[in-house]
DRENPA-3360 file (N, C-alpha, C; in nm, 2 decimals, always signed):
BEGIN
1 = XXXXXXXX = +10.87/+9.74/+10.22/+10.87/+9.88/+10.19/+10.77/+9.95/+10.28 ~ +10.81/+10.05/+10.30/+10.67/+10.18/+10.38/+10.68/+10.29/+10.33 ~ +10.56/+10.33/+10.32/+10.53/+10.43/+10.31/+10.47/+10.53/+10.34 ~ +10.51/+10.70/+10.37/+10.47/+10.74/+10.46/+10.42/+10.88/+10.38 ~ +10.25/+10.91/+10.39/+10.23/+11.01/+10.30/+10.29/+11.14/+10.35 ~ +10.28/+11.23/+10.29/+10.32/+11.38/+10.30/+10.21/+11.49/+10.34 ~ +10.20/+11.60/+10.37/+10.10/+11.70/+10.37/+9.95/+11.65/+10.40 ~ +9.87/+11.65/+10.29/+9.71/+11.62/+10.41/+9.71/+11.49/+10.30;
9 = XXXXXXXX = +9.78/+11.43/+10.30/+9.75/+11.28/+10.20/+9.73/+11.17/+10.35 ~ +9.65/+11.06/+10.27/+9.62/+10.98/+10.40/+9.67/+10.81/+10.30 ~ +9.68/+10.73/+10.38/+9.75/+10.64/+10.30/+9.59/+10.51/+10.38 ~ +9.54/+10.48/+10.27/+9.39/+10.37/+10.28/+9.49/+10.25/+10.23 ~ +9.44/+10.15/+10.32/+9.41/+9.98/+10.27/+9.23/+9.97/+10.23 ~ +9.20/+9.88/+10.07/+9.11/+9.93/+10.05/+9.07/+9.81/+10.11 ~ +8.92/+9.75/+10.19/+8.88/+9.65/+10.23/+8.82/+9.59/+10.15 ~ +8.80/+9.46/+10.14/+8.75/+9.37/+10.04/+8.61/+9.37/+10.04;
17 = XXXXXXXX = +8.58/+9.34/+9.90/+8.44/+9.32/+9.83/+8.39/+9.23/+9.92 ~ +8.26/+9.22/+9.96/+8.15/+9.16/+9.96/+8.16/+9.03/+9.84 ~ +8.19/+8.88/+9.91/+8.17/+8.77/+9.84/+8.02/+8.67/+9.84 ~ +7.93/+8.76/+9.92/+7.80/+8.64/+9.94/+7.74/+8.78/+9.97 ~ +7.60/+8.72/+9.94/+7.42/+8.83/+10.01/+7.47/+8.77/+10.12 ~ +7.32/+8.86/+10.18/+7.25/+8.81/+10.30/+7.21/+8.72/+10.29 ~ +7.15/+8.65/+10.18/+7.10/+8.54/+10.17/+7.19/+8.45/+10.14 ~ +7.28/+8.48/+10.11/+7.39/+8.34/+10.04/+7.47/+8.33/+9.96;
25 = XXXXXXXX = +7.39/+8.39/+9.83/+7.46/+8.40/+9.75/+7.59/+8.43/+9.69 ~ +7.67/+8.33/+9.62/+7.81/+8.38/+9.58/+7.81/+8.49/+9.47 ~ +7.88/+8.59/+9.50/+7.90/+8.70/+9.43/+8.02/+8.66/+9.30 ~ +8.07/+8.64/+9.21/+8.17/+8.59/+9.14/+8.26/+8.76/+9.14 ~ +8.36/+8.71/+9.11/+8.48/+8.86/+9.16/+8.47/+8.97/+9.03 ~ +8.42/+8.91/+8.91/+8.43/+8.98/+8.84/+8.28/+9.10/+8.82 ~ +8.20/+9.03/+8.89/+8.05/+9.14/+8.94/+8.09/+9.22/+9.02 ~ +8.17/+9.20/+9.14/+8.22/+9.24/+9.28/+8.24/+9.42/+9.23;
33 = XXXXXXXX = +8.17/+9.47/+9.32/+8.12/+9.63/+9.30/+8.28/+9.68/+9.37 ~ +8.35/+9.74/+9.35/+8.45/+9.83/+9.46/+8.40/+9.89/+9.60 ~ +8.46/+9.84/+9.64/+8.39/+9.91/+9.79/+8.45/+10.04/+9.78 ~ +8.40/+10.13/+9.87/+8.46/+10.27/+9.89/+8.47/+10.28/+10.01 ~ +8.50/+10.17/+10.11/+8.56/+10.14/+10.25/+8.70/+10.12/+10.25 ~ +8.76/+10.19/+10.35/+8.91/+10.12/+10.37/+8.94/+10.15/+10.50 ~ +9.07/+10.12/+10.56/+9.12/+10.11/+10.68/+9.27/+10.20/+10.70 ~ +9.23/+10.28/+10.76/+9.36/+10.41/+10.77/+9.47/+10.35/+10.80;
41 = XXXXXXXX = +9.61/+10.32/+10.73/+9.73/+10.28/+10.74/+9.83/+10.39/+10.78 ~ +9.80/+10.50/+10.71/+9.93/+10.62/+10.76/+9.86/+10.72/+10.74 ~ +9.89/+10.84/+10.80/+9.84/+10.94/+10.79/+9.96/+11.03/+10.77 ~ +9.97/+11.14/+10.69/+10.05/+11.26/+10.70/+10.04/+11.34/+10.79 ~ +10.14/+11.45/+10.81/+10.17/+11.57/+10.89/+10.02/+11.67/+10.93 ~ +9.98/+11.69/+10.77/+9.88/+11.81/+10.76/+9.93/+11.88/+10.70 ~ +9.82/+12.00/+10.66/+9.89/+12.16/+10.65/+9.81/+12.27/+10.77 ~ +9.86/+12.38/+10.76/+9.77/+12.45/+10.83/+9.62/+12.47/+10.79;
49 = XXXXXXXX = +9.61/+12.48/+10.69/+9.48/+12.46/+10.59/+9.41/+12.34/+10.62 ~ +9.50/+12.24/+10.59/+9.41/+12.09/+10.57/+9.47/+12.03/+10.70 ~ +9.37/+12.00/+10.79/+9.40/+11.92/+10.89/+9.41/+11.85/+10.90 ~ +9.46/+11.72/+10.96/+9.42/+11.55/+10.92/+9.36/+11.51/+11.11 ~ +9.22/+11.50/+11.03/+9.08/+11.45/+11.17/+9.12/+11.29/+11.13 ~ +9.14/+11.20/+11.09/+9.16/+11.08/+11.11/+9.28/+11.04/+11.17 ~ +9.27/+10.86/+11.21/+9.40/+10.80/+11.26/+9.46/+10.66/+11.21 ~ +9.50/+10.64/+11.26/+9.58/+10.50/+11.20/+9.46/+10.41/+11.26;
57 = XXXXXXXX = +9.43/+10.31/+11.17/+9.33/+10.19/+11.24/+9.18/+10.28/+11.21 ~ +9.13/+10.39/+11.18/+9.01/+10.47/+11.16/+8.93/+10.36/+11.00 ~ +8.83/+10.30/+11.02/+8.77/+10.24/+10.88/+8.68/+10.34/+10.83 ~ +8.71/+10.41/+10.73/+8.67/+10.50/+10.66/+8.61/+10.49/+10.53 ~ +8.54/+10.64/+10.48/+8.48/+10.58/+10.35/+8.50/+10.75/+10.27 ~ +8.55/+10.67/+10.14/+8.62/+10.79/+10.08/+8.56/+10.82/+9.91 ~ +8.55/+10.92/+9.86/+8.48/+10.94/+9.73/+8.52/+10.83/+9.65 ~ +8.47/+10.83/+9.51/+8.46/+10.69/+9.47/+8.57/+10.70/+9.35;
65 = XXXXXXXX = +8.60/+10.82/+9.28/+8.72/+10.84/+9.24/+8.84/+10.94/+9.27 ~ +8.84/+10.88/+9.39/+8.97/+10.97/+9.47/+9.09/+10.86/+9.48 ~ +9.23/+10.97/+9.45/+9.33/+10.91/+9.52/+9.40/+10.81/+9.42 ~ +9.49/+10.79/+9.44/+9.60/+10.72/+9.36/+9.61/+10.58/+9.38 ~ +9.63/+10.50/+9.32/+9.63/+10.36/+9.33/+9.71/+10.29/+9.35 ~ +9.79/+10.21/+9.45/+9.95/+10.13/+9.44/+9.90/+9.99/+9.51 ~ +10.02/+9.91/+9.46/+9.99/+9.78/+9.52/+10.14/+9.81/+9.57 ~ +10.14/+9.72/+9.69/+10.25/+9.73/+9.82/+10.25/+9.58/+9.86;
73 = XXXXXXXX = +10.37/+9.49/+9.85/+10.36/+9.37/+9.92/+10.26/+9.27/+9.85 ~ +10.21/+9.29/+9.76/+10.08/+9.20/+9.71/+9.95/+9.26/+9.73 ~ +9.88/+9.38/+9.85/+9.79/+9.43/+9.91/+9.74/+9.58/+9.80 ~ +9.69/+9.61/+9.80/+9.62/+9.71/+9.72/+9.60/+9.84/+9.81 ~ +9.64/+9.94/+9.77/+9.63/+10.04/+9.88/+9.58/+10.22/+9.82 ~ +9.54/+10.30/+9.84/+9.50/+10.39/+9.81/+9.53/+10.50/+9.89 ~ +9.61/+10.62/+9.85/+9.68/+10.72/+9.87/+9.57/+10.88/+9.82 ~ +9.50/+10.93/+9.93/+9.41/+11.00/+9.87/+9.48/+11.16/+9.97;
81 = XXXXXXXX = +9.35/+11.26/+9.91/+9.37/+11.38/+10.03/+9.30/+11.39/+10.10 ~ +9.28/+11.45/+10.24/+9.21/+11.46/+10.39/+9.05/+11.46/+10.29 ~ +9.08/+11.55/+10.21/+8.92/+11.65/+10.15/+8.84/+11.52/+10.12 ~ +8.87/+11.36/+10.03/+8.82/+11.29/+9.96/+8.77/+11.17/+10.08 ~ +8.76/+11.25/+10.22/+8.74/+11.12/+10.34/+8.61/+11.17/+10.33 ~ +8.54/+11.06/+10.34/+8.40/+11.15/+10.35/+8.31/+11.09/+10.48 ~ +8.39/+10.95/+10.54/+8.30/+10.96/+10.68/+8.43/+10.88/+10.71 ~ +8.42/+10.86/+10.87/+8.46/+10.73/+10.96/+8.36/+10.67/+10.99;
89 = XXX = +8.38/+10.57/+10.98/+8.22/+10.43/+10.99/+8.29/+10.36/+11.16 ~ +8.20/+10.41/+11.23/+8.21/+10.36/+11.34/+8.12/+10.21/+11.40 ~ +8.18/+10.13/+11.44/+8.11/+9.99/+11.48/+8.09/+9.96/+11.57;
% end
């Protein structure tokens, strides 16, 4: 299945939790905080209003309750609008 968002929607893979510290420590999944990191999968058209400044492959970080939730394939994915991006995290 694909999916391809519409207007200034952006379509996120969310990246996985943090399983150890810096020190070592195992994190058990049910402590495991949500990341608010993900990895740009599709982008929409735009509007003239809302522009879409991101790309496909862009690791980004987006409000913490933005955007709609779907699982795809087994993978977890997050369908938000341009407005709820709040940085690209460059490495």
């Amino acid at each position: 299945m694909k999916i391809k968002p519409l207007a200034d929607r952006v379509l996120l893979k969310q990246a996985k939790a943090e399983t150890k510290t810096a020190s070592g420590i195992i994190i058990p999944e049910t402590a495991q905080e949500k990341t608010q990191e993900a990895i740009v999968e599709a982008v929409g058209p735009g509007t003239e209003k809302d522009k879409i400044t991101v790309s496909t492959g862009d690791r980004v970080m987006y409000d913490k309750y933005a955007g709609t939730q779907i699982k795809m394939d087994g993978e977890d994915y997050l369908i938000v609008k341009m407005s709820d991006i709040i940085a690209v995290i460059e490495r």
